[in-house]
N, CA and C atoms as a LAMMPS dump frame, in Angstrom:
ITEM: TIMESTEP
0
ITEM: NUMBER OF ATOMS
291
ITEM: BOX BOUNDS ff ff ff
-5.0000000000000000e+02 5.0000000000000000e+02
-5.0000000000000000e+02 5.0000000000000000e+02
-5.0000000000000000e+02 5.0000000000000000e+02
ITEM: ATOMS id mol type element x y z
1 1 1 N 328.192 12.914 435.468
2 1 2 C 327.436 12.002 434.621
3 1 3 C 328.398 10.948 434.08
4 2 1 N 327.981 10.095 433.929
5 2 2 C 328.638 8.683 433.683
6 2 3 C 327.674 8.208 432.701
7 3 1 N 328.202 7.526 431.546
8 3 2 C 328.255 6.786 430.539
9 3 3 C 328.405 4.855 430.333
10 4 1 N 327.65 4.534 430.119
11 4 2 C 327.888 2.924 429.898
12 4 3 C 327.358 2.421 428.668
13 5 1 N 328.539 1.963 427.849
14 5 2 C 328.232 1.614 426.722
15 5 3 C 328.65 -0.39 426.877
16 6 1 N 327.923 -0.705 426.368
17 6 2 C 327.509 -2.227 426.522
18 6 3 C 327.484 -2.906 425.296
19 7 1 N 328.27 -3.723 424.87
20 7 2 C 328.705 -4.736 423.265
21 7 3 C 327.681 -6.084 423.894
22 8 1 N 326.637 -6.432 423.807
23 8 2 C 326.168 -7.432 424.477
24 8 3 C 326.344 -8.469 423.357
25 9 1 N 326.79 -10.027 423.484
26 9 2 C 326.924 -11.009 422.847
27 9 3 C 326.509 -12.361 423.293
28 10 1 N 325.205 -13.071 422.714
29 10 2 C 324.611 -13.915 423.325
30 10 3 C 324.48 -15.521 423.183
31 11 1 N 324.697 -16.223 423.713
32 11 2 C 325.159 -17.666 423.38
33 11 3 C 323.847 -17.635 421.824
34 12 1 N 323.496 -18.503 421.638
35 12 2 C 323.19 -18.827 419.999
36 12 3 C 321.77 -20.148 421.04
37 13 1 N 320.67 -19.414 420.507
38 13 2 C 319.392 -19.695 420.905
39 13 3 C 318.721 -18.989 422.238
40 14 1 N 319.397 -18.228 422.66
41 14 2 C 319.257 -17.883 423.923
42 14 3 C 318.423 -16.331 423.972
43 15 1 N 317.881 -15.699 422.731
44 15 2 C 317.368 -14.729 422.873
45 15 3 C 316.026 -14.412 423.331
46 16 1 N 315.565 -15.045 424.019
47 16 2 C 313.685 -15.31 424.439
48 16 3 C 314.691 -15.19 425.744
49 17 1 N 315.417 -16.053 426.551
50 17 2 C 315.849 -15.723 427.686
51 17 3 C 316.61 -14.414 428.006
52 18 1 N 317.269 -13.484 426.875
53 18 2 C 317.715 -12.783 427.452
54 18 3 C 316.849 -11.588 427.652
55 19 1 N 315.456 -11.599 426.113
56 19 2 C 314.549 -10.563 426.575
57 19 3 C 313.782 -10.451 427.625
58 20 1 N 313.593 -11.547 428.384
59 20 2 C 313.282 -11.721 429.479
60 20 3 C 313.554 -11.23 430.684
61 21 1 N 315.499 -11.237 430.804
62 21 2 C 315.816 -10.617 431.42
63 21 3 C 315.752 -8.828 431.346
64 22 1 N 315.935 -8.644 429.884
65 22 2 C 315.857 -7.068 429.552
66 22 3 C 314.686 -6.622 429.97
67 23 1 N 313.472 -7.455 429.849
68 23 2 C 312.06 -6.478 430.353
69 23 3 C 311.869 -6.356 431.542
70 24 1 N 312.412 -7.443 432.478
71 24 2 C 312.624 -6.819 433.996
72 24 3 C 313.777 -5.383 434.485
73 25 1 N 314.934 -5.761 433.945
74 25 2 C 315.853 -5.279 433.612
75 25 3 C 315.685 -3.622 433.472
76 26 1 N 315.525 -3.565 431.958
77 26 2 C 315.51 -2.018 431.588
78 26 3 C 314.553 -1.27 432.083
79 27 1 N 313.129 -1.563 432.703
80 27 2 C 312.657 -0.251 433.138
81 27 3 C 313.009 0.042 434.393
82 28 1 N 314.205 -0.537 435.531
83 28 2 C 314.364 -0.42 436.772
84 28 3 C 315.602 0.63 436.888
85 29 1 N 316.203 1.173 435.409
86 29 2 C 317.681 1.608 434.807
87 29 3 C 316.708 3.087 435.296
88 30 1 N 315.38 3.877 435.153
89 30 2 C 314.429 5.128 435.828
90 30 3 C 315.147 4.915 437.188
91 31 1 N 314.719 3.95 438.041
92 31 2 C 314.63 4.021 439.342
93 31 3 C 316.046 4.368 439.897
94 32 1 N 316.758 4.469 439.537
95 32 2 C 318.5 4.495 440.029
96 32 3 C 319.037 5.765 439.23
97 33 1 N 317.678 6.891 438.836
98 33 2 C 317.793 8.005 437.855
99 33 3 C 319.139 8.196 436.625
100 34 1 N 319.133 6.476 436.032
101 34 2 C 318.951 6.286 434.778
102 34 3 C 318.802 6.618 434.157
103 35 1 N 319.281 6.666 432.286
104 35 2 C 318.179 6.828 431.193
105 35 3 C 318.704 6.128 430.22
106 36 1 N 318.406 5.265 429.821
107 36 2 C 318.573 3.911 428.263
108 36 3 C 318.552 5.311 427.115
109 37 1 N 319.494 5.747 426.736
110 37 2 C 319.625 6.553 425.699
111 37 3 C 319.555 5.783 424.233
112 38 1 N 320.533 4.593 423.91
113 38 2 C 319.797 3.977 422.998
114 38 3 C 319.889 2.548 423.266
115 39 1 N 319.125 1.602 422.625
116 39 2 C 319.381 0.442 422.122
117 39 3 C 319.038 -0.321 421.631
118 40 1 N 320.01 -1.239 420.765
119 40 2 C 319.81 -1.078 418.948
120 40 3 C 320.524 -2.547 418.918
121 41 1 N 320.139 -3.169 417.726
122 41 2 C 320.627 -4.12 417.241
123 41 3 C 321.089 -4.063 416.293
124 42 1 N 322.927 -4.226 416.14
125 42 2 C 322.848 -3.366 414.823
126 42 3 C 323.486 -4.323 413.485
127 43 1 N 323.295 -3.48 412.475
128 43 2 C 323.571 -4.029 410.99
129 43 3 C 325.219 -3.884 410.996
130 44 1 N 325.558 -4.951 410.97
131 44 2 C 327.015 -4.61 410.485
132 44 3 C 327.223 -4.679 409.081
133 45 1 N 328.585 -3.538 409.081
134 45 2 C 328.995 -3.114 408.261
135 45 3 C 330.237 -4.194 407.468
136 46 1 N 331.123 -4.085 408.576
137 46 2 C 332.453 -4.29 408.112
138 46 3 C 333.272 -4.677 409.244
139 47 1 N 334.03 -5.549 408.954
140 47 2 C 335.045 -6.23 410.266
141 47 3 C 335.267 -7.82 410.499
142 48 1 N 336.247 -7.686 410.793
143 48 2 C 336.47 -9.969 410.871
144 48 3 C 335.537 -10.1 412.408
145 49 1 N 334.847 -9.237 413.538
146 49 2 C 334.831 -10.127 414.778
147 49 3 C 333.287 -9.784 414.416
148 50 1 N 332.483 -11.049 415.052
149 50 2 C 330.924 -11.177 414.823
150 50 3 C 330.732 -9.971 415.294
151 51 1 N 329.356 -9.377 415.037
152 51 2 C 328.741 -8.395 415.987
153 51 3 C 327.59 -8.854 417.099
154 52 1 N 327.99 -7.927 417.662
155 52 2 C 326.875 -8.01 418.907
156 52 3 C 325.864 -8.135 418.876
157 53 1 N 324.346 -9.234 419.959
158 53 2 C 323.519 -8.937 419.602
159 53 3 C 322.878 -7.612 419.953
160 54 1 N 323.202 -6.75 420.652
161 54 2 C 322.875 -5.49 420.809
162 54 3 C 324.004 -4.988 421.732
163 55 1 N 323.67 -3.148 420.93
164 55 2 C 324.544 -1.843 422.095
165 55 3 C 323.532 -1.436 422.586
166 56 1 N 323.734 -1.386 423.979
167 56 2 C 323.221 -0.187 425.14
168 56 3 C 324.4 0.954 425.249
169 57 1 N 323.833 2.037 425.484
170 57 2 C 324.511 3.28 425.534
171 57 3 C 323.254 3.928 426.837
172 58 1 N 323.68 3.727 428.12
173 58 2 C 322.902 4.361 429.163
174 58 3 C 323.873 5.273 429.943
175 59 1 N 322.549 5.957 430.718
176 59 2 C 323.564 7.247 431.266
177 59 3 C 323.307 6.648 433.156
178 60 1 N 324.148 7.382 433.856
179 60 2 C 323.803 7.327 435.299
180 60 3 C 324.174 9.068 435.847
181 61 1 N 323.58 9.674 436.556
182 61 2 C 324.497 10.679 437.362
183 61 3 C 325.836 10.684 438.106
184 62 1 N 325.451 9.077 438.854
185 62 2 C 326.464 8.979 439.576
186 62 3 C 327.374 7.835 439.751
187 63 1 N 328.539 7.218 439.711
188 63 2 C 328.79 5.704 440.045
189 63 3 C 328.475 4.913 440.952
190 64 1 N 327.408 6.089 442.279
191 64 2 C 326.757 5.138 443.205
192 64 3 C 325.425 4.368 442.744
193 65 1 N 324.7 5.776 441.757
194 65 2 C 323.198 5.214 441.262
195 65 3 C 323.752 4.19 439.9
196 66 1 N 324.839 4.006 439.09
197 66 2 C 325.239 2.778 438.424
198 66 3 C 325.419 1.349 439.528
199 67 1 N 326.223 1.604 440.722
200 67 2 C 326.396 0.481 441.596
201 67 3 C 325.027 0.077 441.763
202 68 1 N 324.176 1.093 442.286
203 68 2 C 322.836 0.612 442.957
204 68 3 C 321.564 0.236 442.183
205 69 1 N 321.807 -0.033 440.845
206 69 2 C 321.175 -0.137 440.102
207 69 3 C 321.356 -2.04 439.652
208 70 1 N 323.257 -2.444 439.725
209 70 2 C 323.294 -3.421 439.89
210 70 3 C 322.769 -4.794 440.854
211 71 1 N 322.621 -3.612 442.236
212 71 2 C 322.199 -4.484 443.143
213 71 3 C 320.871 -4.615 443.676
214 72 1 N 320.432 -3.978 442.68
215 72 2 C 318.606 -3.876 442.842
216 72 3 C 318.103 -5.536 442.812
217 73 1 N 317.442 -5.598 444.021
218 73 2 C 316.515 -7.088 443.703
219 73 3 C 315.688 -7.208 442.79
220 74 1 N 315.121 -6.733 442.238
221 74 2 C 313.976 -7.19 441.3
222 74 3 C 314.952 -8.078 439.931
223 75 1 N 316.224 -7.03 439.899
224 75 2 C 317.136 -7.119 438.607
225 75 3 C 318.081 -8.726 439.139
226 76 1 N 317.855 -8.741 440.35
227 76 2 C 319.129 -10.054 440.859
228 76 3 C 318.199 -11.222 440.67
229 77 1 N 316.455 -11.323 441.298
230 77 2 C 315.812 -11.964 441.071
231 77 3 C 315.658 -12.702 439.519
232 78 1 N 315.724 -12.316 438.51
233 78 2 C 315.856 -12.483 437.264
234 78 3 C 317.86 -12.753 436.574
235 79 1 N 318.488 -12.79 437.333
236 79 2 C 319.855 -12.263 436.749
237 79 3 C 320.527 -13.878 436.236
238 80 1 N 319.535 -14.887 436.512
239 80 2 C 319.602 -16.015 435.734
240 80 3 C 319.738 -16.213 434.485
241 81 1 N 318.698 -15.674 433.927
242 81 2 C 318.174 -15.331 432.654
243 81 3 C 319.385 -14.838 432.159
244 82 1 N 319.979 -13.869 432.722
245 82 2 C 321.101 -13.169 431.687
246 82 3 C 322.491 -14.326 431.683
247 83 1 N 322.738 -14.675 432.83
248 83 2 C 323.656 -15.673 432.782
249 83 3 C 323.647 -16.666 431.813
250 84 1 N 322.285 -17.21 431.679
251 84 2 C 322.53 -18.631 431.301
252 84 3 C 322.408 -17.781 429.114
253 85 1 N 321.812 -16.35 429.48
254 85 2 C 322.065 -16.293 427.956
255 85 3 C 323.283 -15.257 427.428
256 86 1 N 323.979 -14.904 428.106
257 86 2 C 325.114 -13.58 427.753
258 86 3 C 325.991 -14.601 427.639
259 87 1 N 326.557 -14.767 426.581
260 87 2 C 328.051 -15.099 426.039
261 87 3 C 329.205 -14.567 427.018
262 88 1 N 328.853 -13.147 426.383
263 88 2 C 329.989 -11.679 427.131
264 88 3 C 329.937 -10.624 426.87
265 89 1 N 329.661 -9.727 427.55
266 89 2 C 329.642 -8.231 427.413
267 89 3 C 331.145 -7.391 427.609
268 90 1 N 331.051 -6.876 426.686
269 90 2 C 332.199 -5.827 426.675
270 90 3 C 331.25 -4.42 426.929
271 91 1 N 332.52 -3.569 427.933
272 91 2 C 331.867 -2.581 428.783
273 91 3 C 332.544 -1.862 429.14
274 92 1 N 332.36 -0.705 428.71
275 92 2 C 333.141 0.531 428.351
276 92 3 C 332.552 1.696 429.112
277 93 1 N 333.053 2.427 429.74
278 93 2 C 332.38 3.36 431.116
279 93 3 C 332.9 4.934 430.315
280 94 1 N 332.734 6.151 430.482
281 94 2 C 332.948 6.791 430.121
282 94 3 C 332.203 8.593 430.8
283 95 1 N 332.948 9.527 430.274
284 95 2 C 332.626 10.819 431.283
285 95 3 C 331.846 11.576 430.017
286 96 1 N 331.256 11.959 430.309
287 96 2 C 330.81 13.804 429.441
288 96 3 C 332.38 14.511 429.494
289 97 1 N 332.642 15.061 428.435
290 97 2 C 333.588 16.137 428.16
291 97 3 C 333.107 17.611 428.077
């Protein structure tokens, strides 16, 4: 099992385009036996660097069903949308212990 945790940060007006991309997006994360464990927009607390407009924390079984999940058409068909609105994602991969 594999872990992907996601700092998503979005240019400034661009959030109608990026939900756009997320609603094509997140229900195709099933098909590649996926699961969106959370995601949240969150309240910051404390710290000098802006926060994100949202964390994803999703799971995969495998690093093939994470690869193949990237290269799904439905998700490439739309992958405009995320471009023209993602700033930058920071992306952090991680195991079950």
């Amino acid at each position: 099992m594999i872990y992907i945790t996601q700092l998503i940060y979005l240019h400034p007006g661009e959030e109608a385009s990026f939900d756009a991309f997320e609603a094509v997006a997140i229900p195709l994360i099933a098909r590649y036996n996926g699961t969106l464990l959370f995601r949240i927009r969150p309240a910051f607390i404390e710290g000098d660097a802006p926060p994100p407009h949202e964390v994803h924390l999703v799971s995969f079984p495998t690093e093939a069903d994470f690869e193949a999940f990237g290269k799904d058409p439905e998700r490439k068909a739309v992958l405009h949308l995320k471009e023209r609105s993602v700033e930058r994602i920071v992306l952090i991969k991680g195991n079950a212990l």
